[in-house]
C-alpha positions in Angstrom: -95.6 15.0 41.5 -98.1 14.7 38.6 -96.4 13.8 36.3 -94.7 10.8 35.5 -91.3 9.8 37.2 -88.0 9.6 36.0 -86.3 6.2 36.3 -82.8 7.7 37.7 -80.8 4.5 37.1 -81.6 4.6 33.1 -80.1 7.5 30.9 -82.1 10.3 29.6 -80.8 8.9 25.7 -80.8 6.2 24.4 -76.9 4.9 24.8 -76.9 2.2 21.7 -76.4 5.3 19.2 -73.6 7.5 19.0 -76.3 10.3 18.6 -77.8 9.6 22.1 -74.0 8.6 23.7 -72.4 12.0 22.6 -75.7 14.0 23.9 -74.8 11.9 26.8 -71.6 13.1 27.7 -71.6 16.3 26.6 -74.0 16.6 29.6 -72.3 14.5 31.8 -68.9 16.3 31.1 -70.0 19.8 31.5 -67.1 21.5 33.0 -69.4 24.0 35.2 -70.2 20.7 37.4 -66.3 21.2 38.8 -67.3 24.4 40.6 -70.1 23.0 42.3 -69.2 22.7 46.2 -69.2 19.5 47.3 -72.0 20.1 49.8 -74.1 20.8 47.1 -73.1 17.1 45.0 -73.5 15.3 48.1 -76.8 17.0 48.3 -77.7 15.7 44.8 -76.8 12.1 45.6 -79.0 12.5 48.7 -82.0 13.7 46.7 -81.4 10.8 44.0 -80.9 8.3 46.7 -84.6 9.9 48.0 -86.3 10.2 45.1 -84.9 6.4 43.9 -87.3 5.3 46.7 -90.1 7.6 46.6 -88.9 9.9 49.7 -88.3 13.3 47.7 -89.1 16.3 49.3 -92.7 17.8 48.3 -92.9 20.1 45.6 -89.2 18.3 43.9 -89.7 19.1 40.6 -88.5 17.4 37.2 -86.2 19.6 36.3 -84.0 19.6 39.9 -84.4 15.7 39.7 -82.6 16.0 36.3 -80.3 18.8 37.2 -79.1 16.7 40.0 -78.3 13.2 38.2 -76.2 15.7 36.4 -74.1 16.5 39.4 -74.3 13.0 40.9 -73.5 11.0 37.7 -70.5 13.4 36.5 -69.0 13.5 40.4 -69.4 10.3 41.6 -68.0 6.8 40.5 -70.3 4.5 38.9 -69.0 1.4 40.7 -68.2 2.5 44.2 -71.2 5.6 44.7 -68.1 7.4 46.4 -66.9 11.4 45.2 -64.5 11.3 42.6 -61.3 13.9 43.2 -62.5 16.9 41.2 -59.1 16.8 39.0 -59.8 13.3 37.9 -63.6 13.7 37.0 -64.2 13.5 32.8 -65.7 16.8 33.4 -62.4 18.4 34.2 -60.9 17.4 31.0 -61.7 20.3 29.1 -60.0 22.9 31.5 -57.2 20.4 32.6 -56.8 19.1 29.0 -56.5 22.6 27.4 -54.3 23.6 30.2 -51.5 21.0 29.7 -51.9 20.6 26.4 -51.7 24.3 25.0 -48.4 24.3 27.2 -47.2 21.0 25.4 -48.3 22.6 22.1 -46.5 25.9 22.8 -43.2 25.0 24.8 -41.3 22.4 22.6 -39.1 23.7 21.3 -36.6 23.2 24.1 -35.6 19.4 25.8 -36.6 20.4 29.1 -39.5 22.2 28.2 -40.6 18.8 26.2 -39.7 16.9 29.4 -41.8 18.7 31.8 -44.7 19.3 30.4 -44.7 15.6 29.3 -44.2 14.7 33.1 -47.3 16.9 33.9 -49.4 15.7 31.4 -48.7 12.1 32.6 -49.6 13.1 36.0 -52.7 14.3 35.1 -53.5 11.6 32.8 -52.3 9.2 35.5 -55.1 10.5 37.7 -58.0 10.9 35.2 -56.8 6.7 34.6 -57.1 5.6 38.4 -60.4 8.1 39.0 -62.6 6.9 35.9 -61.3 2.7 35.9 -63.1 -0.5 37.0 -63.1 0.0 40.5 -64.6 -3.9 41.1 -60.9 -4.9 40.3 -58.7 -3.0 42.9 -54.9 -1.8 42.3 -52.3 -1.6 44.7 -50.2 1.8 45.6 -47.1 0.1 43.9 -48.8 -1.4 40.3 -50.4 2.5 40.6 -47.0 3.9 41.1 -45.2 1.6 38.2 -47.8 2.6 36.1 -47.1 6.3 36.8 -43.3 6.0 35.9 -43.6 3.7 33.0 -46.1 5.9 31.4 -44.0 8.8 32.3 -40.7 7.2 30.8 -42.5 6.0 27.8 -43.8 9.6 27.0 -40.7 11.3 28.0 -38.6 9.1 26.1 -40.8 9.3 22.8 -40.8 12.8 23.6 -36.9 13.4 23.1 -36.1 10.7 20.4 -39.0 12.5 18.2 -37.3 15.9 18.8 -33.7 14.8 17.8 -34.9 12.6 15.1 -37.3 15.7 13.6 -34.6 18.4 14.7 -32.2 16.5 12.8 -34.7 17.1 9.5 -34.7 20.6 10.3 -38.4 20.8 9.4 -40.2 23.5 12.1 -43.7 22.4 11.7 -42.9 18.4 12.2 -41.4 19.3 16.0 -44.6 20.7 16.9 -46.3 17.3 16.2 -43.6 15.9 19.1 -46.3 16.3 21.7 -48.8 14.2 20.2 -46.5 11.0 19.5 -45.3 11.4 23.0 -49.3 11.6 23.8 -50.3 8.8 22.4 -47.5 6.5 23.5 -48.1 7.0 26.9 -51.9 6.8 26.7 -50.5 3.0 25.2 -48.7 2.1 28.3 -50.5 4.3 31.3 -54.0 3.3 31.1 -53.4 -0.6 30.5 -50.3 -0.6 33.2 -53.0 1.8 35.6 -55.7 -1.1 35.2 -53.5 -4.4 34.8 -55.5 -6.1 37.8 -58.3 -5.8 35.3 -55.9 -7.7 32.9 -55.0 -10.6 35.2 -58.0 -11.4 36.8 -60.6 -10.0 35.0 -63.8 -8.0 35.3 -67.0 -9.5 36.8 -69.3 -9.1 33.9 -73.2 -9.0 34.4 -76.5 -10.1 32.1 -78.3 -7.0 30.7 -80.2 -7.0 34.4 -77.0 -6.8 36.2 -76.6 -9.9 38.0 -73.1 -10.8 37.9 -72.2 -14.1 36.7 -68.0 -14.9 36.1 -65.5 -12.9 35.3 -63.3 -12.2 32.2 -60.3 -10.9 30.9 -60.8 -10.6 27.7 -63.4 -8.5 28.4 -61.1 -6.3 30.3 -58.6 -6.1 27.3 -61.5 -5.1 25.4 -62.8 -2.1 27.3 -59.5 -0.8 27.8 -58.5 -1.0 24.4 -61.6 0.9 23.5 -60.1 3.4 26.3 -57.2 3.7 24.8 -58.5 4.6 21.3 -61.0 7.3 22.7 -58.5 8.9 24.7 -55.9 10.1 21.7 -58.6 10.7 19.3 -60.2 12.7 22.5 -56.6 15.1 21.7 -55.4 14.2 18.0 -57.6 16.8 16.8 -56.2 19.6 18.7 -52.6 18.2 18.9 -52.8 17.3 15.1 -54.5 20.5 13.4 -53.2 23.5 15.9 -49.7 22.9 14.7 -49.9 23.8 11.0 -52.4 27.0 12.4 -49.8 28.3 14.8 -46.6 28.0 12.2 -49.0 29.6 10.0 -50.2 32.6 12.2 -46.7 33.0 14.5 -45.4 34.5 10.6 -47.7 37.1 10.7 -45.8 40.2 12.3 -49.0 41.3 14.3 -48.6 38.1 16.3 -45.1 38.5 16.4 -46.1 41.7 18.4 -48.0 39.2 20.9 -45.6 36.7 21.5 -46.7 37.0 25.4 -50.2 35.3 24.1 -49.4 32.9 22.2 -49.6 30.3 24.9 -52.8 31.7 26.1 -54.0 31.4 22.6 -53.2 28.3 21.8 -54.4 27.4 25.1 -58.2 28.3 24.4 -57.9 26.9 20.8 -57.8 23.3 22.7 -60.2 24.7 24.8 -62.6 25.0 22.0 -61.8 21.6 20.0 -61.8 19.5 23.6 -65.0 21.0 24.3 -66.4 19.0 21.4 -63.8 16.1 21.1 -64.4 15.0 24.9 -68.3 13.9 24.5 -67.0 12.7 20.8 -64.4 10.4 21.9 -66.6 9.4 25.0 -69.2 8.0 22.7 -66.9 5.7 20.4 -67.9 2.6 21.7 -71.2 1.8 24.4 -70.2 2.3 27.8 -71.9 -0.8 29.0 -69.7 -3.0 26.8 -70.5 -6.6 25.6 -68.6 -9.5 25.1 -70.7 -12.9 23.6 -70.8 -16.2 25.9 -69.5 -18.0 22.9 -66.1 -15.7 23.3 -65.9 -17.4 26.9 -66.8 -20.5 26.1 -63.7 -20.8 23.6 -61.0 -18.6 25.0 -61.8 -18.4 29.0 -63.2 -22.2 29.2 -63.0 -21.9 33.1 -65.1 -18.4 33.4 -67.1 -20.1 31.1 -68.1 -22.6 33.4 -68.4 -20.6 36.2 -71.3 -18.4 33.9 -72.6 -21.7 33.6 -72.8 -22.2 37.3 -74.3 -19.1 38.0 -77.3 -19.1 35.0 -80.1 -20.0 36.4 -81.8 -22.4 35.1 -79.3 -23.3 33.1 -80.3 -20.4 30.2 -76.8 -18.9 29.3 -77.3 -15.3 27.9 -76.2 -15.1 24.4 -73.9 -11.5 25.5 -72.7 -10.2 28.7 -71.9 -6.9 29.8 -69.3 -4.9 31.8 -68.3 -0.7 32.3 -65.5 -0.5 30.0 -64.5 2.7 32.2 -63.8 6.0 30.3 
């Protein structure tokens, strides 16, 4: 090839803006990747494995280089090289997202209704937490399971006491917000409960090379706290502003001659706001997070000394890194 290579391992932007994080992931999350078979993504990480070491086939161009750390780098975990389930990818939160939360938005108005579609959203959100975490810190099947239910229970139980406190106010437009409290409660308790071992041991964290060097979890409360925040402002814009637009529009008596598509409606109006809030909420915070030495040295004095240990020459780097996961 003439001209010049593409390091594969560095992003095409540059990842310390916002700018060049949200052009990130708005390429990286492109929903289209989720219809690609999987002989064709494991194709992909063949041709970046190839092309990593100088083995392409002749004639690879720039452009199929590119399109394929596309595939690879939106399909496959960043930590373990291994396929990610196609429900769980960040890629699939635009049509899963809009799917489950068009239904939340449009069937409230009943207890069950709430409950179900709180149980599914969970569900999902249960396995978009286990498929994008830290995989260097492993979780058992039963912390992954007492995750699911408390994140369920918180949700569901937020859920219903919004609905009778709100129901009991008799104001129309504050029941629609039920989903979103019930949201963002459980996105409190899942995705911490989902990556505890994070919590309690802690995440190896690297120098800006990537030689890892101790471990730390404050660090891990860190990243996932950053987690937390990106995933309900990923939906507070849908789940905040849709409500007041459906009370508004559900008066008008041609929609009252569509009731049948109202949840379809309402459905692709997510659609259109996660399209931009996913790569938005992404791009909060860096996904190689940082921590300073000094933050070790006076809360984690024993992870401190191990960095120490590890430096060589005894030159301790003034921050450390880790993936924060998304």
């Amino acid at each position: 090839m003439g001209e010049e290579r593409l390091d594969v391992d560095k992003p095409l932007w540059d990842l310390k803006t916002f700018v060049g994080r949200w052009k990130y992931f708005a390429w990286m999350t492109d929903f289209r990747t989720c219809i690609v078979p999987e002989s064709e993504l494991l194709e992909a990480k063949k041709l970046i494995e190839d092309y990593r070491v100088g083995k392409e086939p002749a004639g690879t161009t720039r452009e199929q280089i590119i399109y394929a750390k596309k595939l690879y780098e939106s399909s496959f975990h960043p930590d373990t090289g291994e396929l990610q389930n196609v429900f769980g990818r960040m890629s699939f939160q635009v049509p899963g997202g809009m799917a489950i939360t068009g239904a939340m938005l449009q069937f409230y108005r009943t207890t069950t209704a709430v409950v179900f579609w709180q149980w599914m959203n969970q569900s999902f959100n249960a396995l978009v937490n286990y498929t994008n975490r830290n995989a260097n810190s492993p979780t058992t099947e039963f912390q992954l399971g007492v995750a699911y239910v408390s994140a369920t229970s918180a949700a569901m139980l937020t859920a219903i006491g919004c609905k009778s406190f709100w129901a009991k106010r008799a104001n129309p437009l504050m029941a629609r917000y039920v989903p979103f409290a019930a949201v963002a409660a459980a996105n409190c308790v899942n995705i911490p409960l989902m990556r505890q071992n994070e919590i309690t041991k802690g995440i190896e964290i690297s120098d800006e090379n990537g030689n890892r060097l101790t471990k730390s979890k404050l660090a891990a409360i860190k990243g996932i706290s950053q987690v937390v925040i990106s995933r309900i402002v990923m939906c507070a814009p849908g789940m905040l502003i849709l409500p007041p637009i459906m009370e508004r529009l559900e008066k008008y008596s041609w929609m009252q001659k569509i009731k049948p598509l109202h949840a379809p409606i309402q459905v692709l109006l997510v659609g259109c706001f996660l399209s931009f809030m996913v790569p938005t909420a992404c791009s909060l915070f860096p996904q190689n997070c940082s921590i300073k030495s000094s933050t070790l040295e006076r809360w984690e004095p024993e992870n401190y000394e191990l960095l120490k240990k590890n430096c060589k020459n005894g030159e301790i780097p003034t921050h450390l890194y880790f993936n924060k996961g998304l």
